[in-house]
C-alpha distance (Angstrom), angle and dihedral (degrees) to the residues before:
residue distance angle dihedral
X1 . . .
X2 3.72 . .
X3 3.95 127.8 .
X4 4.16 85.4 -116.7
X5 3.88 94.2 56.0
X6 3.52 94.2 44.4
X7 3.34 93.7 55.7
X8 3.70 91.7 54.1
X9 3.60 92.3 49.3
X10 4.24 76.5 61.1
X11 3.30 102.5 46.6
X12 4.09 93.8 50.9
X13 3.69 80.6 46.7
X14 4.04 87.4 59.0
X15 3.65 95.0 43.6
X16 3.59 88.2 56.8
X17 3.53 100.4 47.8
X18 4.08 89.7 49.0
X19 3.88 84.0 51.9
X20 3.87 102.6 46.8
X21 3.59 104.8 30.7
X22 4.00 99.7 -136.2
X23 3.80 106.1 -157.8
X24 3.82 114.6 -119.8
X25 3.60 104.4 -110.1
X26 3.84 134.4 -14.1
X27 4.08 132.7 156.8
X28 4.06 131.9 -71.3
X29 3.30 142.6 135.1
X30 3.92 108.6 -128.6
X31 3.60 96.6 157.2
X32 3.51 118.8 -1.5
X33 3.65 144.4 72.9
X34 3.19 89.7 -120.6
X35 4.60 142.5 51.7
X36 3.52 115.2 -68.8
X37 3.75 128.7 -164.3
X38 3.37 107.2 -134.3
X39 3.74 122.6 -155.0
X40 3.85 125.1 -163.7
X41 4.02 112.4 -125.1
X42 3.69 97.1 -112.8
X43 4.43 115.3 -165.6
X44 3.94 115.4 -74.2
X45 4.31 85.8 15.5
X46 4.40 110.9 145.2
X47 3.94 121.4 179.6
X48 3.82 88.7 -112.9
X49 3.57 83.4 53.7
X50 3.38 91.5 55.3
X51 3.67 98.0 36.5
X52 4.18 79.8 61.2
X53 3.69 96.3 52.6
X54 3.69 104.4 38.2
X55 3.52 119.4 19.1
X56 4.29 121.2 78.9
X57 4.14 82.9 -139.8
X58 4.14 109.4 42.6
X59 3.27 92.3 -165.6
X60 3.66 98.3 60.6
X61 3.81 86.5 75.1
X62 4.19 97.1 114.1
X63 4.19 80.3 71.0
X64 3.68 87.6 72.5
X65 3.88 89.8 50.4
X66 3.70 85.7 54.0
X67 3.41 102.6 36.6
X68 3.79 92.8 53.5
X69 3.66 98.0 38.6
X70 4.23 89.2 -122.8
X71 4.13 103.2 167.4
X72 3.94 88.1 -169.3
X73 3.60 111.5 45.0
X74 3.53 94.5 171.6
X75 4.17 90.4 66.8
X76 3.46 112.1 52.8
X77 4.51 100.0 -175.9
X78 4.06 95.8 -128.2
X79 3.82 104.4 -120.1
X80 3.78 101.5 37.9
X81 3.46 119.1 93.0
X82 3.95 143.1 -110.5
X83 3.61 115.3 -149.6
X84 4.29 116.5 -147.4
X85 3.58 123.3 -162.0
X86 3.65 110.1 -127.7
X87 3.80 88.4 -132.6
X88 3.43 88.9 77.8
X89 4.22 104.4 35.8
X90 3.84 113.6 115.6
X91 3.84 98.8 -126.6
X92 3.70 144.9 169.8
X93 3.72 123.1 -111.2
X94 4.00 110.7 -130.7
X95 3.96 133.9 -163.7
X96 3.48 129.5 -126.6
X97 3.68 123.3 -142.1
X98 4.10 128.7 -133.1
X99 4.29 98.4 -136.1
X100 3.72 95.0 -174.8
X101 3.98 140.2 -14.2
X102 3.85 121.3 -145.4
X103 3.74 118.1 -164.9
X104 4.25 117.9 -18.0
X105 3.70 123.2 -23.9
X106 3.97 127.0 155.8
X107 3.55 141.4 -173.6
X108 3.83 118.5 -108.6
X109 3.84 88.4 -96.0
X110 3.66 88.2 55.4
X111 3.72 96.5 -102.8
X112 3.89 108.3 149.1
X113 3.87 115.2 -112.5
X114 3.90 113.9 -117.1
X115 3.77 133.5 -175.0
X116 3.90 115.9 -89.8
X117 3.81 95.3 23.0
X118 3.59 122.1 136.6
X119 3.94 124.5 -110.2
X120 3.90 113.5 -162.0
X121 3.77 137.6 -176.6
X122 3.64 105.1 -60.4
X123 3.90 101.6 12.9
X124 3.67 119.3 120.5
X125 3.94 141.4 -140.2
X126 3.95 127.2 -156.3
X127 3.40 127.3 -177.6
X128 3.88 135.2 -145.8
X129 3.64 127.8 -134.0
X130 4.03 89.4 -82.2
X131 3.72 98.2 28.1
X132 3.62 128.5 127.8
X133 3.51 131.0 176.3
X134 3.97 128.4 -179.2
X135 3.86 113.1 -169.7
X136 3.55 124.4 -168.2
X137 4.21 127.0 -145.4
X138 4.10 119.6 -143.5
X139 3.48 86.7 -97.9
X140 3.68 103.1 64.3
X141 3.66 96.3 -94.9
X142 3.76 132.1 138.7
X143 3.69 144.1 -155.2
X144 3.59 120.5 -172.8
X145 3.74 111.9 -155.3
X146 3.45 113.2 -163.3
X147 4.02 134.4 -156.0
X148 3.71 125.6 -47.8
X149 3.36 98.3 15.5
X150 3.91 140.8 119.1
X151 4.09 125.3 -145.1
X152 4.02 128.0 -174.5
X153 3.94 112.8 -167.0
X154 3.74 99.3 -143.6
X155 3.34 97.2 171.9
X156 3.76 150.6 19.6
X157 3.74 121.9 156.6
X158 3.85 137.3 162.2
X159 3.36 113.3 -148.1
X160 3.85 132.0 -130.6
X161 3.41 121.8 -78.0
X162 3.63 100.8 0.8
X163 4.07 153.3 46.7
X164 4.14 96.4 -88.6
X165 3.22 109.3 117.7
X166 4.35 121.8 -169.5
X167 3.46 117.8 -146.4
X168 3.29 141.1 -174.3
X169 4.06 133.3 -169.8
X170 3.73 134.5 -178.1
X171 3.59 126.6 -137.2
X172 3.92 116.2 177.5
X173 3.82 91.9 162.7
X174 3.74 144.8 -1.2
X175 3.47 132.5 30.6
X176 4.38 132.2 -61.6
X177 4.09 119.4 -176.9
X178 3.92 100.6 -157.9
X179 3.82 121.6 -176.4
X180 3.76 110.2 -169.9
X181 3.51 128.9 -172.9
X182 4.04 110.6 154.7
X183 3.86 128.6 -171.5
X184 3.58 89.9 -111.8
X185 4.26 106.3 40.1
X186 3.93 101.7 157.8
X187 3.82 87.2 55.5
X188 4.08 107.3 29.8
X189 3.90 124.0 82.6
X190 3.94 123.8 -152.0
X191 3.77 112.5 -166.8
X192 3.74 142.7 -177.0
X193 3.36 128.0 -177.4
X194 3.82 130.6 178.2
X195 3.53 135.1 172.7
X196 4.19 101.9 -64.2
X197 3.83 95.3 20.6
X198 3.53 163.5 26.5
X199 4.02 126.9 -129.5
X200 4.33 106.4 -161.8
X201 3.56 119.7 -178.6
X202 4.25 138.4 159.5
X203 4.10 101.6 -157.9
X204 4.01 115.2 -8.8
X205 3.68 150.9 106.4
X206 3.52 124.2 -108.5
X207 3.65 155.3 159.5
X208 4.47 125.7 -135.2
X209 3.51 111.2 177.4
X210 4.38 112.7 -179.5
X211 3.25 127.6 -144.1
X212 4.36 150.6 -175.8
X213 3.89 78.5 -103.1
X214 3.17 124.8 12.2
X215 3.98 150.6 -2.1
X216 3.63 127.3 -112.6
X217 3.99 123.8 -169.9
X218 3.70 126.7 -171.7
X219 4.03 119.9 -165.5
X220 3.52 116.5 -152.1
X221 3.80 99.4 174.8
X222 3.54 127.6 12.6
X223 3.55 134.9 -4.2
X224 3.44 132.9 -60.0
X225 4.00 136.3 -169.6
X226 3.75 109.9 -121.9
X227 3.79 120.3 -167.0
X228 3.50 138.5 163.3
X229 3.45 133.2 -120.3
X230 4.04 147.3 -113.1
X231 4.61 113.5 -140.2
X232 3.84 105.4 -91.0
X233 4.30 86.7 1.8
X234 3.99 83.0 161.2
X235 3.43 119.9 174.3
X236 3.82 93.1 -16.4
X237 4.03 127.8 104.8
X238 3.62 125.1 -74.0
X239 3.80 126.0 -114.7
X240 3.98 110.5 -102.5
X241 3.80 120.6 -44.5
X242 3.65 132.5 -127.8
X243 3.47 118.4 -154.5
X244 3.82 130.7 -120.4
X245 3.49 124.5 -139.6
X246 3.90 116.0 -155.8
X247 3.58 109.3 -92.3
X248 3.78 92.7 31.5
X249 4.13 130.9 102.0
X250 3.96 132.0 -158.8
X251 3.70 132.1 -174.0
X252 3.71 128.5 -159.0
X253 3.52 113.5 -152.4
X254 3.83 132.9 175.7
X255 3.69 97.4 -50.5
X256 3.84 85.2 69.0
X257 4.01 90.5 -131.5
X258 3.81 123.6 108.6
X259 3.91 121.0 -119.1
X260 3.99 118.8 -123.5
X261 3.68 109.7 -87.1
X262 3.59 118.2 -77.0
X263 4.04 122.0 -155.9
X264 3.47 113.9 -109.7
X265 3.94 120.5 -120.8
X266 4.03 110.6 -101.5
X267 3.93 123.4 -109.7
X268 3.83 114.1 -68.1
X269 4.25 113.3 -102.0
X270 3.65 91.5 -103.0
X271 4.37 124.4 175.2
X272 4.16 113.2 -84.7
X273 3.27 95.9 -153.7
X274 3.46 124.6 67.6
X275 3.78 116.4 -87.8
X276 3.64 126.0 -137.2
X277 3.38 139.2 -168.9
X278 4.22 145.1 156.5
X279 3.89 117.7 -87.0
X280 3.23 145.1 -81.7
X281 4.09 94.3 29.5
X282 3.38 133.9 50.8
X283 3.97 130.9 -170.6
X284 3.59 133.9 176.5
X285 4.26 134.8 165.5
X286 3.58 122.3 -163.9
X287 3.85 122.9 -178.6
X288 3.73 127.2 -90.2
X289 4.14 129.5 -76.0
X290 3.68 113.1 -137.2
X291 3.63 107.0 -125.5
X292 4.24 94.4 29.4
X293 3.21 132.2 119.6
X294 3.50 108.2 164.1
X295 4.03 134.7 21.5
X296 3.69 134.5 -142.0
X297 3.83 123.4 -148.2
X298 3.67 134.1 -164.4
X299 3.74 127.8 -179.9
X300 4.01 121.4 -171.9
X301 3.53 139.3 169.5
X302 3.79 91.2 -132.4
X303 4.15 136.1 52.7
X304 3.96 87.5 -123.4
X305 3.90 89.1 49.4
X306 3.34 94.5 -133.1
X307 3.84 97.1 129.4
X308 3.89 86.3 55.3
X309 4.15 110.1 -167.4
X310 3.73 96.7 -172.5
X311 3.80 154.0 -32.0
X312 3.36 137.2 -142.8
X313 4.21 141.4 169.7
X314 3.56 113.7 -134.7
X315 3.87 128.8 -155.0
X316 3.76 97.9 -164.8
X317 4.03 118.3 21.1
X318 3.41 95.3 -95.8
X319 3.85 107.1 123.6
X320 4.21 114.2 -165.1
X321 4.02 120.5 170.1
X322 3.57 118.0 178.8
X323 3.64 139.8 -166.0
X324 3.83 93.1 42.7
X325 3.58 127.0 160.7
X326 3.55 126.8 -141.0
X327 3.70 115.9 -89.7
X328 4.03 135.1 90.7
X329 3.89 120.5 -62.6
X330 3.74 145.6 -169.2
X331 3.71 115.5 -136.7
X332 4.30 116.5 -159.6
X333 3.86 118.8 -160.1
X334 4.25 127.2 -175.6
X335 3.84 122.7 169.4
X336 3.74 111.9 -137.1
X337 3.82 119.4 -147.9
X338 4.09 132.7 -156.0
X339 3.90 86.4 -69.5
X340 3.25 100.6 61.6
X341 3.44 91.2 -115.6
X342 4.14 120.9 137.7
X343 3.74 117.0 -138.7
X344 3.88 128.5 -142.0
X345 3.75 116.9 -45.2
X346 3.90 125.5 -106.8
X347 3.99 115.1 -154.6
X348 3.97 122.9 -164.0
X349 4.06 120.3 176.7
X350 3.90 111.6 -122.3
X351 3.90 124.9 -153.8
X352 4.03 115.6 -161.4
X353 3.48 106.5 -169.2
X354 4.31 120.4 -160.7
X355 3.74 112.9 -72.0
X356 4.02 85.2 -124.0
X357 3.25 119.6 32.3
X358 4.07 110.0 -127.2
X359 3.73 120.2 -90.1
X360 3.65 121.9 -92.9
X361 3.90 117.2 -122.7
X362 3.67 115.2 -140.4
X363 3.51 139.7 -158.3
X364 3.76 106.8 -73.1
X365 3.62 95.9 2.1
X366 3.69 86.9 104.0
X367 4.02 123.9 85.5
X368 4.15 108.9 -153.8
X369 3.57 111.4 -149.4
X370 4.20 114.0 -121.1
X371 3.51 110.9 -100.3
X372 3.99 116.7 -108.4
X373 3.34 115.8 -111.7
X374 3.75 119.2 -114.9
């Protein structure tokens, strides 16, 4: 091909680029087990150039060349795309932050958790019976973990150049609810992985909860990438992913491979109005879900449920907490089906007034202490 017609073939490449607006960089996985960052060939761009921008070693740039099969590496077509492995991107480590701590969690040296501490790569949160934790990433992000559970950040990068962040969390056992939406979503990755399976996302909210054996996910807006896992996979890639849709669940059992998507169950018919009732003990039964056969309750003293009061799994919808005291409350109910999976939440507001109401004065009945004398 001549020097003329290959610049043509750059020019329309320009043109296009000018027209469309391709974003710089943002994630796939072209041709690799693993992420990529993917960086769109802007004007002028060489893979030295990029090798100086992007990668820790610059002079690891002829793995791009391989990596993306590029026969030419001194013309790069401006428009089309060059896909980096993250292995090799010259990052920034990042810290997450604990926002607030319900109940008893520790460190894995047995240090108790407290609000406003700082959770690096490698440190570790477990949860009690009644402890709740909800961590929040640099970019605004939050996972909730919830009780009985036990979460490793393993990693949590910003990337050159820009506001994507990677991160990666943990979760041997129990249960996190994560809702991330970061500054950059076309080019950050959120990821959990736990013993069977890994949970992927770039701008969503949902739910992993780890088990003896299995993992369940349900998506409640968004999409994630749901994959199974290898025994003792590590840090490497997962197997192929099967995507999410919100309002859909998957579990990954023993076979390591996901099941198709299954709908989740709707939102519990739960009161409107506010219900209220005398202190310490609150009870409440709602009718039947088709397709349930178990229910999950939360009770907190907050809308964000971060001040969690109590939990508890019902067999029948009959809800009972006991040991309240009076104040206002926010009561969270899912249906769970044959999966395992829990459906979409319902919320009612709870008011639990004193157990005796407070004494009346009455005329007379009160004594006036004599004024000092000044």
């Amino acid at each position: 091909m001549s020097y003329t017609a290959l610049l043509k073939i750059a020019l329309r490449w320009v043109l296009l680029a000018a027209l469309f607006g391709p974003a710089p960089f943002t994630w796939a996985a072209p041709d690799s087990a693993g992420p990529d960052f993917v960086v769109t060939i802007q004007p002028g761009d060489t893979l030295i150039g990029l090798g100086q921008r992007w990668l820790e070693d610059p002079m690891r740039w002829p793995e791009l060349q391989r990596h993306n099969k590029i026969r030419n590496p001194h013309l790069l077509i401006p428009g089309s795309v060059v896909a980096i492995p993250v292995s090799l991107l010259r990052d920034k480590p990042l810290v997450a932050t604990v926002r607030s701590v319900s109940g008893r969690a520790h460190r894995t040296d047995g240090t108790p958790v407290a609000a406003g501490d700082q959770l690096r790569e490698g440190g570790t949160i477990k949860t009690a019976e009644d402890g709740y934790v909800t961590i929040e990433l640099v970019d605004g992000s939050t996972l909730r973990l919830q009780s009985r559970s036990d979460l490793t950040l393993e990693r949590a990068r910003r990337l050159p150049g820009s506001d994507a962040t990677e991160t990666r969390f943990k979760l041997p056992a129990g249960e996190a609810e994560v809702q991330f939406k970061p500054a950059a979503p076309k080019a950050s990755r959120f990821e959990i992985r736990t013993g069977f399976a890994s949970a992927a996302v770039r701008g969503t909210q949902f739910r992993v909860g780890a088990g003896e054996r299995g993992t369940r996910t349900e998506v409640t807006e968004g999409t994630i990438a749901f994959a199974g896992l290898p025994p003792n996979a590590g840090a490497s890639a997962p197997s192929d992913s099967v995507p999410i849709p919100e309002g859909f669940g998957s579990i990954v059992d023993e076979s390591r491979k996901p099941i198709p998507p299954v709908r989740l169950l709707a939102a519990p018919a739960l009161p409107q109005e506010p219900v209220f009732q005398q202190a310490p003990t609150f009870r409440l039964n709602f009718p039947p879900l088709e397709g349930a056969i178990s229910y999950r309750a939360r009770l907190a003293a907050d809308a964000d449920f971060e001040r969690m009061v109590g939990e508890t799994l019902l067999s029948q919808p009959e809800i009972s907490f006991s040991g309240l005291a009076a104040g206002s409350y926010v009561l969270k109910v899912r249906a769970i089906d044959k999966y395992g999976l829990e459906g979409r939440d319902a919320m009612a507001l709870i008011g639990i007034l004193p157990d005796k109401p407070p004494a009346l004065s009455t005329p007379g009945s009160t004594r006036t202490a004599p004024a000092k004398a000044r």
